[in-house]
C-alpha positions in Angstrom: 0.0 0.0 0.0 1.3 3.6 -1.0 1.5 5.8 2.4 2.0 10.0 1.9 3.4 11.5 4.2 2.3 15.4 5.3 5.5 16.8 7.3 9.1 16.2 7.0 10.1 16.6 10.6 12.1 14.1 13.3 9.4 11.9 12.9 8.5 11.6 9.4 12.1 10.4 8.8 11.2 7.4 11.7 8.1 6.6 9.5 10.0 6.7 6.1 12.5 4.4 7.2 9.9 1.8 8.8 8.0 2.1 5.5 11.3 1.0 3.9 11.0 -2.3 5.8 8.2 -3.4 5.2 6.8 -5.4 2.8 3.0 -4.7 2.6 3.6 -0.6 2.8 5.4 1.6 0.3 6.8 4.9 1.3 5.5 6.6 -2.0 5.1 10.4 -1.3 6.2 13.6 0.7 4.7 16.7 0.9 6.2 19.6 2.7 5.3 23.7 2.0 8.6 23.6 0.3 9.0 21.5 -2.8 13.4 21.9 -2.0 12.3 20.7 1.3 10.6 17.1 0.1 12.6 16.9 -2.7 15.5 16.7 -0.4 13.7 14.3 2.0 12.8 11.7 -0.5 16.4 11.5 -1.6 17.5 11.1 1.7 15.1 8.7 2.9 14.1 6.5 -0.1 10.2 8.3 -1.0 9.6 7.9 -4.5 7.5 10.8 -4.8 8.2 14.7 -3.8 5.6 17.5 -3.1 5.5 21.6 -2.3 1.7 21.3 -2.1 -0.2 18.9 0.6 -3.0 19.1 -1.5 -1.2 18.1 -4.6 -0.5 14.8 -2.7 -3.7 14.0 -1.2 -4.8 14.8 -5.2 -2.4 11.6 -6.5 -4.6 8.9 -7.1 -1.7 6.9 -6.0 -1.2 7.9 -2.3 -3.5 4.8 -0.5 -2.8 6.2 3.1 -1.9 9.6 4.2 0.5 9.5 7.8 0.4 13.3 9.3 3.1 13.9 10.7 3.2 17.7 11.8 2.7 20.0 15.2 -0.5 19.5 16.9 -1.5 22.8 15.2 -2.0 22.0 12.1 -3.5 18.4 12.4 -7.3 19.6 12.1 -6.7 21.4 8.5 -4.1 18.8 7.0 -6.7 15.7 8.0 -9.4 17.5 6.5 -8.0 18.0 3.7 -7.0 14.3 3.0 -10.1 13.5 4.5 -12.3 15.6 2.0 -9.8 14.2 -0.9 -11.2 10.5 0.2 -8.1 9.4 1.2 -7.5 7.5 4.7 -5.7 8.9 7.3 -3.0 7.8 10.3 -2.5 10.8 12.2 0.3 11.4 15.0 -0.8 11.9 18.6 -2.0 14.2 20.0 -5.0 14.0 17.5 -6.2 17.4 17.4 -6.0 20.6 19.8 -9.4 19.5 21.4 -12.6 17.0 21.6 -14.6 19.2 19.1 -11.6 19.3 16.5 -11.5 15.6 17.0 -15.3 15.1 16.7 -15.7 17.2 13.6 -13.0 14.9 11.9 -14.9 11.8 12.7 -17.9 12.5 11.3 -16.0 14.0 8.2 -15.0 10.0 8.3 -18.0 8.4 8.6 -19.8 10.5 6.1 -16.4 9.8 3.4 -16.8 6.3 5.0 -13.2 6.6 4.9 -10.6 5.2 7.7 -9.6 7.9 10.5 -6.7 6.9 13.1 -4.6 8.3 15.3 -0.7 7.2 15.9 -0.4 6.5 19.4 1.8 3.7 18.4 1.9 1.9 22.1 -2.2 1.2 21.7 -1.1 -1.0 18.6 2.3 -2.9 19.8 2.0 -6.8 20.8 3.7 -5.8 24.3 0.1 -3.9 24.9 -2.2 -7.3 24.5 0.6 -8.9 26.2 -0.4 -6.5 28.7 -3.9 -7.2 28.5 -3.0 -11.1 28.8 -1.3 -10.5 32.1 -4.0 -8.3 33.7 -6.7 -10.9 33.1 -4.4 -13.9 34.2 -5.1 -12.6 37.4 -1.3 -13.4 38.5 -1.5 -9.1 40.5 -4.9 -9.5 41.8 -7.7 -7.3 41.0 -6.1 -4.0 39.9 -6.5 -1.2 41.6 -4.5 2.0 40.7 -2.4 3.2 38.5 0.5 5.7 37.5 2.2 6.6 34.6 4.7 9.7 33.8 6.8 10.7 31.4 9.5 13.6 30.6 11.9 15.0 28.7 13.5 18.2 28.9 12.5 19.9 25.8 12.7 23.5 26.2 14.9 23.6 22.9 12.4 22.3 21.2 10.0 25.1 19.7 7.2 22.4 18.8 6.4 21.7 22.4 7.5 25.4 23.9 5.3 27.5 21.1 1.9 28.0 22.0 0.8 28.5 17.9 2.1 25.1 17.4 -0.1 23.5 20.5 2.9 23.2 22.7 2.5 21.9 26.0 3.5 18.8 28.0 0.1 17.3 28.2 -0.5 17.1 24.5 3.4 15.9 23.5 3.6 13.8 26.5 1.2 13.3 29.1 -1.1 11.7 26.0 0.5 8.6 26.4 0.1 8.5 30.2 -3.4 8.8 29.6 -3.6 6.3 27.0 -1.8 3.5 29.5 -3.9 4.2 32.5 -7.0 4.0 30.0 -5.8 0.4 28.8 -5.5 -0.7 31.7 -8.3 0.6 33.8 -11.6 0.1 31.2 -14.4 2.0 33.7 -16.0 5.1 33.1 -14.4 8.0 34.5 -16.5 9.8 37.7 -13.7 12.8 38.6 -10.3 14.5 37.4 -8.6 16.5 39.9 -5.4 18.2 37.7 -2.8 20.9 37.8 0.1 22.5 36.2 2.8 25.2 35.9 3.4 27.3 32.6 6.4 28.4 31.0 6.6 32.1 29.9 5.2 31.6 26.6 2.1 30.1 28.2 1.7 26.5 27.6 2.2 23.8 30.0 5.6 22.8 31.7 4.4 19.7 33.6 1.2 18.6 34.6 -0.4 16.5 37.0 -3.4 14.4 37.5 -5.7 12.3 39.5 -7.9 10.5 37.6 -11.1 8.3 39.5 -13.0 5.7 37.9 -16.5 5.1 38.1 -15.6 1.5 40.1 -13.3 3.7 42.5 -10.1 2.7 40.7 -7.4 5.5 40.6 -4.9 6.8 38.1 -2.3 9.0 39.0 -0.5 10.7 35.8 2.2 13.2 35.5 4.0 14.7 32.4 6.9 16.9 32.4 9.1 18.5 29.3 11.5 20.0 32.3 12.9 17.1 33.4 13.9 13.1 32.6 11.7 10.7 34.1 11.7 7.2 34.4 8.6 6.5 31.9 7.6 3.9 33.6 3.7 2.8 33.9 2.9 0.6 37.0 0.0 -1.1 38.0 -1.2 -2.1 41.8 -3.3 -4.9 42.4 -4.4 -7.3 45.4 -1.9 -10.1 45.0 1.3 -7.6 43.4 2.2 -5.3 41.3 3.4 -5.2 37.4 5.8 -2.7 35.6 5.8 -1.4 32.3 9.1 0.1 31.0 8.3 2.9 28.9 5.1 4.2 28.6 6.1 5.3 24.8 7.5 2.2 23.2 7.6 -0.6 26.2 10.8 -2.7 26.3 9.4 -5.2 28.9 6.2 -5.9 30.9 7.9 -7.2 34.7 5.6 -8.8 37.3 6.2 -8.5 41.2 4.7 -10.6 43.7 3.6 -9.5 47.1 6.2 -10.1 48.5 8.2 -7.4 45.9 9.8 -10.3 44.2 9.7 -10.6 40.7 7.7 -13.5 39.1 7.6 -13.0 35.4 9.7 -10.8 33.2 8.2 -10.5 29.3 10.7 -9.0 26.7 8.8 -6.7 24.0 8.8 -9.1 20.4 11.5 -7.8 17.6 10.7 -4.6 15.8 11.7 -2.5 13.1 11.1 0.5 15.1 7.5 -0.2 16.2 5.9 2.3 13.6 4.9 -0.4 11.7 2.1 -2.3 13.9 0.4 1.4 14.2 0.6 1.1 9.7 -0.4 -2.1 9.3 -3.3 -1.9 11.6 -4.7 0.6 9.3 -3.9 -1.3 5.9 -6.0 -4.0 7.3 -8.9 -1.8 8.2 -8.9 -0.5 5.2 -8.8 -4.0 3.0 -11.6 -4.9 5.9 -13.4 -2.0 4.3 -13.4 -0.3 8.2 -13.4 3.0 9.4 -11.5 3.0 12.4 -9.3 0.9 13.8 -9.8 -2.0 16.4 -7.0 -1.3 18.7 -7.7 2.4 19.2 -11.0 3.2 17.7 -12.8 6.7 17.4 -14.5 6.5 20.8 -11.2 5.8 22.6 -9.9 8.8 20.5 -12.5 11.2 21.6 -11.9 10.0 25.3 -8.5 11.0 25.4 -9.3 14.1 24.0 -11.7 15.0 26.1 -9.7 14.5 29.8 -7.1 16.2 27.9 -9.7 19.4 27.3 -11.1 19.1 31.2 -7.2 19.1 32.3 -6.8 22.4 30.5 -10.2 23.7 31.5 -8.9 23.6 35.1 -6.0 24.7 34.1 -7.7 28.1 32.9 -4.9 27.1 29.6 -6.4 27.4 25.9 -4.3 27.9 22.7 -4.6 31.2 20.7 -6.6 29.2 17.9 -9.3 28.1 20.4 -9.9 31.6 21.4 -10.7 33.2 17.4 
């Protein structure tokens, strides 16, 4: 399958090489504002085609899936656009700036009838049924809370800093805190009790949260782009507690008994860089003839999206475009 990409960033280059390894996927096109720009990056990185114009790629009748790979900012417009040019989409985290960005692209989907998923590659990895497996084995008990954190220190890095491009910790990082509590604690949510400090420019610096579930389970998330963290994800249950190491791409799932031993140790499968479960879980959906996709599908996006907009309702934070 032909995959455009929207974006030559960091990322984009992590995407064009995993395309390069695979054998159902094809990195075909890249479309940046400037035509040196992509011309440059498909030399580089193996893309067959080259674009100045996003909409002069979402026009080829050739590009099968189109990954979006730029600042949060611009997600809304560029997946519209593909959307609107019937052309499936696989769009990086965080999906939008907000719940109704997100729930305007969704219907844009259904009426297209076109596929509509977000890249928040951990929801797609073997490690997380793996996970899943291990929770309902019931070697930790029933569980009962949760944490999750991750940081970076990031301040050089104008995509997360800038308030025009979305910036923030919450929506760079603390999305995939969210999304680990969320797999492993299913329940409806009953209460979020969040705060946060600001850098100058006015987005988030690090941010915490306490989430409660409707069955009186407890998450308790934290995202920083000040610091390093440990990235870990934990879960607490009746009979012991399991580890996940890193909450972004987990290398291991480890299991601890009561008694703080460790029982079980389970090494994440080979990978080419673990894009390319997040890809091929959308070529399948699409040869299913699907929308969305089973391992994250639009009502899980919409969730996320929406704790995300009550975190930065408390917060009193909103980005320049929300406020037009």
């Amino acid at each position: 399958m032909n995959i455009g990409i929207i974006g030559a960033g960091r990322i984009a280059v992590k995407m064009a090489h995993t395309l390069n390894k695979m054998s159902s996927a094809t990195a075909y096109a890249i479309a940046s504002r400037s035509l040196e720009k992509a011309e440059a990056f498909a030399k580089e990185h193996h893309v067959i085609k080259a674009y100045g114009s996003y909409e002069q790629m979402v026009s080829d009748p050739d590009v099968h899936l189109v990954y979006v790979a730029t600042p949060h900012s611009h997600h809304f417009d560029q997946v519209k656009l593909a959307l609107e040019h019937g052309k499936p989409v696989l769009c990086e985290k965080a999906f939008t700036l907000n719940a109704t960005q997100a729930k305007a692209l969704i219907e844009i989907s259904h009426k297209k009838n076109v596929l509509l998923a977000e890249a928040i590659w951990p929801k797609y990895l073997p490690i997380r049924t793996m996970l899943d497996e291990v929770i309902d084995s019931g070697i930790i008990g029933e569980v009962t809370s949760v944490t999750a954190n991750l940081g970076f220190y990031l301040l050089d890095k104008e995509r997360v800093t800038n308030p025009l491009l979305a910036g923030g910790a919450l929506l760079d990082l603390g999305v995939y805190a969210i999304n680990f509590a969320l797999m492993a604690i299913k329940s409806d949510i009953k209460n979020i009790e969040s705060s946060a400090t600001f850098l100058d420019t006015g987005v988030d610096a690090q941010n915490s949260a306490i989430v409660t579930f409707e069955d009186d389970k407890v998450a308790l998330l934290h995202s920083t782009q000040l610091a390093y963290t440990d990235k870990r994800g934990m879960l607490f249950g009746s009979k012991g507690y399991l580890e996940l190491v890193d909450v972004t791409n987990p290398q291991s799932i480890k299991v601890f008994d009561k008694n703080y031993q460790l029982v079980k140790e389970l090494a994440r499968p080979e990978q080419i860089t673990g894009f390319e479960y997040q890809v091929q879980a959308c070529i399948d959906a699409i040869n299913a003839g699907e929308i969305e996709c089973k391992a994250h599908p639009h009502s899980e996006i919409l969730r996320v999206m929406n704790i995300m907009d009550e975190m930065r309702r408390q917060w009193g934070m909103h980005y320049p475009m929300e406020c037009n």
